[in-house]
C-alpha positions in Angstrom: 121.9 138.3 77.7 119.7 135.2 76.8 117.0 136.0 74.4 113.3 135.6 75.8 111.6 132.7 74.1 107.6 132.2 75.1 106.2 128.9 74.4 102.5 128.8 74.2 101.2 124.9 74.7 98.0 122.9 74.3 96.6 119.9 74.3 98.8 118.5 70.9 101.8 119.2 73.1 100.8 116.6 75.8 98.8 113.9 72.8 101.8 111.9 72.3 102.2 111.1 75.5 99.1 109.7 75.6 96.8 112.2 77.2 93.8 112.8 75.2 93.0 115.7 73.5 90.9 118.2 75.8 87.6 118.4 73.6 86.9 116.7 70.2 84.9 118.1 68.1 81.8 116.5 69.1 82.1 118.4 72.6 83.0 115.3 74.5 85.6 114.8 76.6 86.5 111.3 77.2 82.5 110.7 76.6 81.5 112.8 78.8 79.2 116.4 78.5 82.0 119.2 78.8 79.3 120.7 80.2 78.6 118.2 82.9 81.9 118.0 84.3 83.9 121.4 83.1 81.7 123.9 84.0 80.2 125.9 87.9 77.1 124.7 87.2 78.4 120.9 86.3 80.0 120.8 89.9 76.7 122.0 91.8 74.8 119.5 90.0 77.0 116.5 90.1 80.1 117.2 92.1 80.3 113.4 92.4 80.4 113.0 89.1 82.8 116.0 88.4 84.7 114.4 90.9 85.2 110.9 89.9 86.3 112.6 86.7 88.9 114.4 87.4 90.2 111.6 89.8 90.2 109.6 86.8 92.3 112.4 84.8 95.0 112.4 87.8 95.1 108.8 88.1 95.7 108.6 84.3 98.5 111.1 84.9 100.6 109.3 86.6 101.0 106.4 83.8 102.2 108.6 80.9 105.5 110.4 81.2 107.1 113.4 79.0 107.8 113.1 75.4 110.6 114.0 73.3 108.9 117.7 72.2 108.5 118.0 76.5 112.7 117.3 76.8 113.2 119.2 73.8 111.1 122.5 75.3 113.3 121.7 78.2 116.4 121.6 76.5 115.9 125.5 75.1 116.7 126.5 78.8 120.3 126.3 78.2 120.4 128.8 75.2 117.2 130.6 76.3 115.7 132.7 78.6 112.4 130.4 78.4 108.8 130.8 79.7 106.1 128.5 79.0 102.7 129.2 78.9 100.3 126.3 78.8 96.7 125.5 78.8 97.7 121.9 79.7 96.7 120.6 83.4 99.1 118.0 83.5 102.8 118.5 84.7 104.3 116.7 82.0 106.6 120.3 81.3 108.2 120.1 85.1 108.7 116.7 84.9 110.5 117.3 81.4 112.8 119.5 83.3 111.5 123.3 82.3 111.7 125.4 85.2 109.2 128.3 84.0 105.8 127.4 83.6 102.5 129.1 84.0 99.2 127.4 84.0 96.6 129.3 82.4 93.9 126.4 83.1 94.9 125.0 86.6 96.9 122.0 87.3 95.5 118.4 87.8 97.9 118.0 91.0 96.4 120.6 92.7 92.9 121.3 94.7 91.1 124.2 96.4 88.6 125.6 98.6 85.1 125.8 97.0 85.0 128.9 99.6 88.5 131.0 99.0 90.1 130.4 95.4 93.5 131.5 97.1 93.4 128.6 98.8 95.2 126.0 96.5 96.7 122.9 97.7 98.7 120.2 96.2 97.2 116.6 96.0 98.1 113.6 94.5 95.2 111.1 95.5 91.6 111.1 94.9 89.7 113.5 96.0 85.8 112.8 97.5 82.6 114.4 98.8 83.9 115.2 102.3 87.4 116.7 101.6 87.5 119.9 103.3 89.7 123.1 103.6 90.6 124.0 106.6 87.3 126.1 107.2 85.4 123.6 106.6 84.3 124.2 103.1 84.5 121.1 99.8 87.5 120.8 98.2 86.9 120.9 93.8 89.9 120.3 91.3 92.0 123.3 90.6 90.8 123.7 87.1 89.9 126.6 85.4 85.9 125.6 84.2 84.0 127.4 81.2 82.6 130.4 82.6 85.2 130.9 85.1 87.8 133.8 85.3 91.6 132.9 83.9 93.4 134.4 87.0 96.9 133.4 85.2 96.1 135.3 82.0 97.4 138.9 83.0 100.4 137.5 84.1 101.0 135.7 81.1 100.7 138.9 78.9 103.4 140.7 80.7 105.3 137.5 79.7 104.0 138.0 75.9 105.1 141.8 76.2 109.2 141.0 76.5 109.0 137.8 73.9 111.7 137.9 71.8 110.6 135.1 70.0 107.2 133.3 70.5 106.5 129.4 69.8 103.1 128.0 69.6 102.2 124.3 70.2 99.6 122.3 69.8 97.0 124.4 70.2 94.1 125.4 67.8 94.5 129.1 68.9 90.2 129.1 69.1 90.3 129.2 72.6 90.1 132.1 74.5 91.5 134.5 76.5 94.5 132.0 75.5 94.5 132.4 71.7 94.8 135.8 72.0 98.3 135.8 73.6 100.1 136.0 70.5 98.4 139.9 69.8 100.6 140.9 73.3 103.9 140.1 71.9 106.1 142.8 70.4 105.7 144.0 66.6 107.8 141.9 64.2 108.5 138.9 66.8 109.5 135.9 65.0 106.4 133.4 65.5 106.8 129.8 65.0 103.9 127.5 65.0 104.0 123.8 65.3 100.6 121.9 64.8 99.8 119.0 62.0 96.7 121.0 61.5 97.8 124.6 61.6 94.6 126.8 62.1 97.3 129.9 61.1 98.2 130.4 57.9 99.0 133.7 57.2 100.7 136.3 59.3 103.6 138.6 59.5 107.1 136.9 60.7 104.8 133.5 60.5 106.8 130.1 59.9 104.6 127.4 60.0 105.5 123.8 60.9 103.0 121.7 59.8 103.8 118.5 62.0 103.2 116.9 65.5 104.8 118.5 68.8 107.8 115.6 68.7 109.0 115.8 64.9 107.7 119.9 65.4 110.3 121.0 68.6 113.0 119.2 66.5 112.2 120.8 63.3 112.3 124.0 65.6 115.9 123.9 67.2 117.5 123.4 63.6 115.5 126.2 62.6 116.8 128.7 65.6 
């Protein structure tokens, strides 16, 4: 029987591919008040604005493609029972070929209702004042905003619960409920964590990997 091998992903997984870094230090995303257009009360202010935004993000999407660390995450599928687990919103993991992937923060190619959160839909194009669901209601980016419930995160703990080994990318492991993940999976799992600024240092059954997701994911399949 395969061994189960989690992958936990953020934004340093996607960077090389060109896809910028959810939030800089600064609070700014792509010059823009995180605040303004990633949060409830950003979207009933401005949902123009939170619009055009996001349009930008999924028009951006579709002129980057995988990187190597993407094909190499991929690649585990052959030895490994493998389930990712990203805060990304792109779908630069599918496209790489992984088959198991759960979206803790929503997923740029998709919309829903502003009036039932169950009512998800995927899209591709632009998407304007005037889109409706089929009652009737605005349509808003399938994005998880600050504030909002992660409705992926219990699922994602059961995942954590059967690891058998657990790989984390890319991800400063300061946001939450995400960072705290890596507290679900099993005492003395083998944790490997790939980031060229590693915010962990010092933990049981730690190896750290002190590079970017591309050299990182390489490093990693000599290493298992």
């Amino acid at each position: 029987m395969k061994k189960h091998l989690v992958i936990l992903t953020g934004a340093g997984m996607s960077a090389e591919s060109g896809i910028k870094t959810f939030r800089d230090a600064d609070g700014l995303w792509e010059g823009h008040d995180v605040m303004e257009v990633a949060t409830p009360e950003g979207f009933a202010r401005n949902p123009e604005l939170v619009l055009d935004f996001y349009n930008q993000r999924r028009r951006q999407l579709f002129e980057v493609n995988p990187n190597p660390a993407h094909f190499g995450l991929a690649a585990f599928e052959k030895d490994y029972n493998v389930s990712i687990i990203t805060q990304n919103v792109d779908d630069l993991h599918e496209r790489a070929g992984s088959t198991n992937v759960i979206h803790l923060h929503g997923e740029l190619l998709k919309v829903r209702s502003t009036y039932d959160d169950h009512d998800i839909l995927e899209w591709k194009t632009d998407v304007l004042l005037g889109d409706v669901c089929k009652k009737g209601h605005q349509l808003r980016p399938h994005i998880v905003w600050f504030g909002e419930e992660v409705p992926m995160i219990e699922h994602a703990m059961r995942i954590c619960e059967t690891a058998d080994i657990l790989v984390i990318i890319g991800t400063s492991m300061q946001v939450y409920p995400a960072a705290g993940l890596m507290h679900y999976v099993p005492a003395n799992t083998p944790i490997f964590y790939i980031d060229p600024k590693p915010a962990l240092t010092s933990k049981q059954n730690l190896t750290v990997i002190a590079e970017t997701a591309t050299v990182g994911v390489s490093k990693l399949k000599e290493l298992l």
